[in-house]
Each structure stands twice: as structure tokens, then as C-alpha cells.
matplotlib code that plots the C-alpha trace (Angstrom):
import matplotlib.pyplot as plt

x = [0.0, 1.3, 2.7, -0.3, -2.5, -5.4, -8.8, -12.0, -15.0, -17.6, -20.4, -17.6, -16.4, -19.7, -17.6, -14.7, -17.3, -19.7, -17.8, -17.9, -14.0, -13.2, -12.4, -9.9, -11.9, -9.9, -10.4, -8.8, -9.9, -7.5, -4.1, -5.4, -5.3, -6.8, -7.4, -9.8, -11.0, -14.6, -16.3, -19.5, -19.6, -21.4, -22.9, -25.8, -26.3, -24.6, -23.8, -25.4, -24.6, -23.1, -23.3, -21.6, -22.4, -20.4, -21.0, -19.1, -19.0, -19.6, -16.6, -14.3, -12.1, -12.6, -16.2, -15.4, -13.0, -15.9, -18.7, -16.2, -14.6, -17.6, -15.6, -13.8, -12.2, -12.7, -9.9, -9.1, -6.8, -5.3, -3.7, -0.4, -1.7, -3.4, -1.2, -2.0, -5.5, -5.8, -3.3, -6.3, -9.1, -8.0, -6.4, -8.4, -6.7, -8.0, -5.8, -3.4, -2.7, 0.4, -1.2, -1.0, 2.7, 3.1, 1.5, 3.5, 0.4, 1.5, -0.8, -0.5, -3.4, -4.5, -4.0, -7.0, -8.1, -7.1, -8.7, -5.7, -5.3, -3.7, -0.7, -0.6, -4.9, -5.7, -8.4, -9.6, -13.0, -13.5, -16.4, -18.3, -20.9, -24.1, -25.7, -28.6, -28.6, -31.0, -29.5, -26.3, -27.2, -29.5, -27.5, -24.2, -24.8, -22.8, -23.9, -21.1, -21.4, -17.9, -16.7, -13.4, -12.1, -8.6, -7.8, -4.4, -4.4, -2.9, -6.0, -9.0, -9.0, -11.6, -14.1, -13.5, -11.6, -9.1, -8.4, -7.9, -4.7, -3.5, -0.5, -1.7, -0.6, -2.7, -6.2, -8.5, -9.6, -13.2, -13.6, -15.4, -15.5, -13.5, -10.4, -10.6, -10.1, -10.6, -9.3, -10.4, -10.3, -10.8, -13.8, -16.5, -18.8, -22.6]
y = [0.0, 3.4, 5.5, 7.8, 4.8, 4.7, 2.3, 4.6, 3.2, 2.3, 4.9, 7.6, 6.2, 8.0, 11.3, 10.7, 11.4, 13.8, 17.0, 15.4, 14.7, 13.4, 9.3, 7.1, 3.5, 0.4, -3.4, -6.6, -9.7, -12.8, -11.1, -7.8, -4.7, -1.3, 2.5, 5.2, 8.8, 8.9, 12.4, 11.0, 9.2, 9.6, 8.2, 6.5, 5.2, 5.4, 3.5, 0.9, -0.5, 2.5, 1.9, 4.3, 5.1, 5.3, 5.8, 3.4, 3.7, 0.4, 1.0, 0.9, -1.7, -0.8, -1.8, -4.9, -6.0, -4.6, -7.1, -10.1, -9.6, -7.8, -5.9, -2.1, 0.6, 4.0, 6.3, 10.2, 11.6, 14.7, 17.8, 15.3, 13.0, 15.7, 14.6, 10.8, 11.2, 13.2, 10.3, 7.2, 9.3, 10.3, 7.0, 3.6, 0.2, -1.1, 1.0, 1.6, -1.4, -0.2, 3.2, 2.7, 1.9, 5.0, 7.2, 5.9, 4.7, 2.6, -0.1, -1.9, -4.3, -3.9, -6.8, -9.3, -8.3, -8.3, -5.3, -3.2, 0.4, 3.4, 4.8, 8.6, 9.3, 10.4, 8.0, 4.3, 2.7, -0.6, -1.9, -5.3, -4.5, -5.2, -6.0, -3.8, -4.8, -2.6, 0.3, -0.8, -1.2, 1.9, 4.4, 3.2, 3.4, 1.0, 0.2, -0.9, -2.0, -0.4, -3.3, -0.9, 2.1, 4.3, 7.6, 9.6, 11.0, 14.0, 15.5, 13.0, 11.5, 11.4, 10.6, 14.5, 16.1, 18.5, 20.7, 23.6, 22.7, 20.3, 20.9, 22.0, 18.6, 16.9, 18.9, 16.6, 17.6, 18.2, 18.0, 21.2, 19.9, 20.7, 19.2, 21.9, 20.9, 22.7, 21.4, 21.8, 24.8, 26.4, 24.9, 27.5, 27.3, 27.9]
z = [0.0, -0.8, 2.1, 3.6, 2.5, 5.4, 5.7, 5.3, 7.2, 4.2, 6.3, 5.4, 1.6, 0.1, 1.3, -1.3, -4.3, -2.7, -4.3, -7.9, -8.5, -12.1, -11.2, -12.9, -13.5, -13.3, -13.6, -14.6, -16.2, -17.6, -17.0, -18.8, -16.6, -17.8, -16.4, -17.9, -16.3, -16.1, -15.3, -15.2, -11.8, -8.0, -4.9, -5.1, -1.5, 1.6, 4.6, 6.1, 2.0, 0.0, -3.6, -6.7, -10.1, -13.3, -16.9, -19.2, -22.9, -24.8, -26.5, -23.4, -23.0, -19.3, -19.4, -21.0, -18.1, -15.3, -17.4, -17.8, -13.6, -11.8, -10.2, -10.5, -8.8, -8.8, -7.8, -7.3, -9.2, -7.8, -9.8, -9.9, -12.0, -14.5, -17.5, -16.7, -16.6, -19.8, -21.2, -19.8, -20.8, -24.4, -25.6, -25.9, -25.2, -28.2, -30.2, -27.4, -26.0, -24.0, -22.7, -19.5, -19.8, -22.3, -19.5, -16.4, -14.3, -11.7, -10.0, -6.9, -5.3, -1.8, 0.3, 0.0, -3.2, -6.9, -8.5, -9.7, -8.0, -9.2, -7.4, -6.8, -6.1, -3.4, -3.0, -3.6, -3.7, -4.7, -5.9, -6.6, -10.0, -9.3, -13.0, -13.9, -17.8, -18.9, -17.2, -18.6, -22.4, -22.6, -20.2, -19.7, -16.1, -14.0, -10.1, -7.6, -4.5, -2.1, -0.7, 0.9, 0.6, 0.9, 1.4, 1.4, 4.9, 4.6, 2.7, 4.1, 7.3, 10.4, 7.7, 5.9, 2.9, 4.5, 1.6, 2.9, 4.0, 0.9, -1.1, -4.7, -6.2, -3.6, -4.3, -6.9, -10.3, -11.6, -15.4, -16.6, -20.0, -23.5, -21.8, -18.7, -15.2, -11.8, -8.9, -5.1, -3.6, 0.0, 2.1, 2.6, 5.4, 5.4]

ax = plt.figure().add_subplot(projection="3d")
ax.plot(x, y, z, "-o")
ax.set_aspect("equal")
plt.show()
């Protein structure tokens, strides 16, 4: 596990998604790992069973590995990993079969568990698909059950984002569209 690695109670994982960060996807299925930036993802339930959605293209290789495994990961990329998650989200494994080589992402799996993780986010959900085919075929909308979740300490921990006092590299991104990105900024209280 990477260094600042921490548990996240699954009544807290819902919190990592609440503010709408752009998510890298990952799964695996016979020996083939992949990695692709989804903007299109959120909580769908919380604790005692917290669930997540995520839009898939049918044309993702990504997808293909999530149908064939039933299971995936989604994980936050901070403003580090900017360059690798316009790299995952632009090219396709089907005509870049060594993208996630040619964009340095480097995957580890947590102990106990084989779905591949990305090193660098500052957060990790990982997620068992429950099949909904028809929302799958006519939306693209993938359900996941979080069966554990990670977060890099120094900017979530007691079960809250502390981004107020991140490092800039640390802060996650949010896909504005057109290629654009904003990351976190100060919290603001009502």
C-alpha cells in the first residue's frame, strides 16, 4: 500500500465522491489490466450498504473487463496525475494497447483483493458490479457495490476532505468539460 494509505470506514467512503471529482476507473480480467477517467460518476447510497455510479461507454475496453470480472475501482486523481488522466481518458486500449505503460500509471493491489489500483490518487473505492442490464445497455450506467475504501491522509481523514490545507498537487480535479479541469479549492462554510 502506498505511504499515507489509510482504511475509510464504508459509512464515510460515500464522502470521497460527494464533491464530484473526475475518477480514474480500473479493472482486470485474464491477465489484462486497464485505467480510464470517467467524469460521469457519484454516490448512489450510503452506509449501512453504499453503492456508486459510473458511466461506461460500450466501447471501453474498461467496461469490457468490469462485465467479464464484476468488479472495479474508482480512484481520485489529484492535480499530480493531471497529464495521466488526460493520457487514460483520451487514448483507448484497443488502439493503445500499451497506454497505461506510455502514460507511467503505476498499479498496486491492496491486500486481500485483486482489483488493480492506481498509485498517486488520493483516493480508492473498490467496488463489486451489481448488474442492472438494462441500465447498462440503454444508459451506460454501472452500479457498484464499495466493498473498501482508501484515502491519502494528509487531505481525508476522520471521515473528511481537508483541503484547505493540501498541497496544490494533492487537491482533486473536476472535469469542466472541452479538456478543462478545476481542482479543489478552500472549504467554505454555510
Amino acid at each position: 500500500m502506498p505511504e499515507h494509505c489509510a482504511p475509510v470506514p464504508l459509512e464515510h467512503a460515500y464522502r470521497l465522491m460527494n464533491h464530484g471529482p473526475t475518477v480514474l476507473v480500473s479493472a482486470t480480467h485474464g491477465g489484462c489490466d486497464n485505467v480510464m477517467a470517467a467524469a460521469w460518476a457519484c454516490v448512489l447510497d450510503f452506509a449501512p450498504d453504499p453503492k456508486v455510479t459510473v458511466v461506461l461507454d460500450k466501447a471501453t475496453r474498461t467496461r469490457e473487463l468490469i462485465e467479464a470480472s464484476g468488479r472495479f475501482a474508482l480512484q481520485l486523481p489529484p492535480r499530480a496525475l493531471l497529464r495521466l488522466t488526460v493520457g487514460v481518458g483520451t487514448d483507448s486500449a484497443r488502439s493503445v494497447p500499451d497506454k497505461l505503460q506510455r502514460h507511467g500509471v503505476r498499479l498496486f493491489c491492496p491486500p486481500g483483493y485483486d482489483v488493480p489500483l492506481v498509485q498517486g490518487c488520493v483516493g480508492w473505492i473498490l467496488c463489486e458490479r451489481i448488474p442492472e442490464p438494462h441500465n447498462e445497455q440503454t444508459y451506460d450506467l454501472f452500479i457498484g457495490r464499495v466493498r473498501a475504501a482508501w484515502a491519502d491522509e494528509r487531505v481525508f481523514r476522520q471521515g473528511r476532505w481537508h483541503l484547505d490545507t493540501a498541497p496544490d498537487e494533492l487537491r482533486t480535479l473536476h472535469h469542466v468539460a472541452g479538456g478543462a479541469f478545476i481542482v479543489a479549492g478552500p472549504v467554505v462554510q454555510g
